[in-house]
C-alpha positions in Angstrom: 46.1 -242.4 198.5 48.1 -241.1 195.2 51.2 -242.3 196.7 49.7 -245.8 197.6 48.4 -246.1 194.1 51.7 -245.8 192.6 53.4 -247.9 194.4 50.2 -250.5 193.4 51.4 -249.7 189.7 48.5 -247.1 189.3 49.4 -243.8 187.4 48.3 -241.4 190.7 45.4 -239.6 187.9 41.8 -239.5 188.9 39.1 -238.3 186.9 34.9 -238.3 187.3 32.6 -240.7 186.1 29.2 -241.5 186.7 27.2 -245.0 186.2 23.6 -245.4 185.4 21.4 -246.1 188.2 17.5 -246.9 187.6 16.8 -248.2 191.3 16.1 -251.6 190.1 18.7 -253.9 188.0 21.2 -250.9 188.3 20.8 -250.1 191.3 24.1 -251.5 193.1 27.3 -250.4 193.7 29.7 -251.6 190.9 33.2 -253.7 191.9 36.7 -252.9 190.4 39.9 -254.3 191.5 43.0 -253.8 190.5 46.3 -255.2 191.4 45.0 -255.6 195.3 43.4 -252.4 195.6 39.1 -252.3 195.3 36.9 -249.8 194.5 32.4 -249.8 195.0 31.8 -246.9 192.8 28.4 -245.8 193.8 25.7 -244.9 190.7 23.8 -242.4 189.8 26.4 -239.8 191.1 29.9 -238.7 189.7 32.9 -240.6 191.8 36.4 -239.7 190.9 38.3 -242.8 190.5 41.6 -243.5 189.2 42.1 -243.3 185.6 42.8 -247.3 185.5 39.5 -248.2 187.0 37.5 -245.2 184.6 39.2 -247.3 181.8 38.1 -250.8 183.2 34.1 -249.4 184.2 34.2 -248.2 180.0 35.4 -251.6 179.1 33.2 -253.5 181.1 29.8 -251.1 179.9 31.2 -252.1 175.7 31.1 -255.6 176.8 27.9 -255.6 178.2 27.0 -253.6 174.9 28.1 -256.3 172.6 26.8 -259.0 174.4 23.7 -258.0 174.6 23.8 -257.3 170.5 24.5 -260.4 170.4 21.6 -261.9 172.3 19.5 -259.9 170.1 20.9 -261.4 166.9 20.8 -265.0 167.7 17.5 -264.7 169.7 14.7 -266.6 167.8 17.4 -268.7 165.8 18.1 -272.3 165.9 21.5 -272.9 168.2 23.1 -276.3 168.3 24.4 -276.9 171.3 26.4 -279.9 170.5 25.9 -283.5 171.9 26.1 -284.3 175.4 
């Protein structure tokens, strides 16, 4: 599997990671793909994945972070939406 990511553009490094589960909202697996390849990283339980998609789950868990600060912020105000 190294090998294959390589050639896919991968560096070949793996390391462990574990994703919240709570058998309700976060219960299902969680999707990465990169550059053809795909990955259902199971939760609740360390995985070793490849570096790449470690880097992509920690991205993806900030962005869910800020946008739910977000929410919180503007919830309760006013929002123009514009005119349709």
């Amino acid at each position: 599997m190294a090998k294959k990511m390589i050639k896919k553009g991968l560096s070949g490094e793996t390391t462990a990671i574990t994703l919240f589960y709570d058998g309700d909202k976060y219960k299902d697996p969680m999707f990465v793909g990169i550059n053809g390849m795909t990955w259902m990283i199971k939760r609740g339980e360390p995985v070793e994945v490849p570096v790449e998609v470690a880097n992509i789950v920690k991205d993806s868990i900030a962005r869910d972070g800020k946008t739910a600060q977000m929410i919180r912020e503007i919830a309760g105000k006013d929002i123009d939406l514009g005119t349709f």
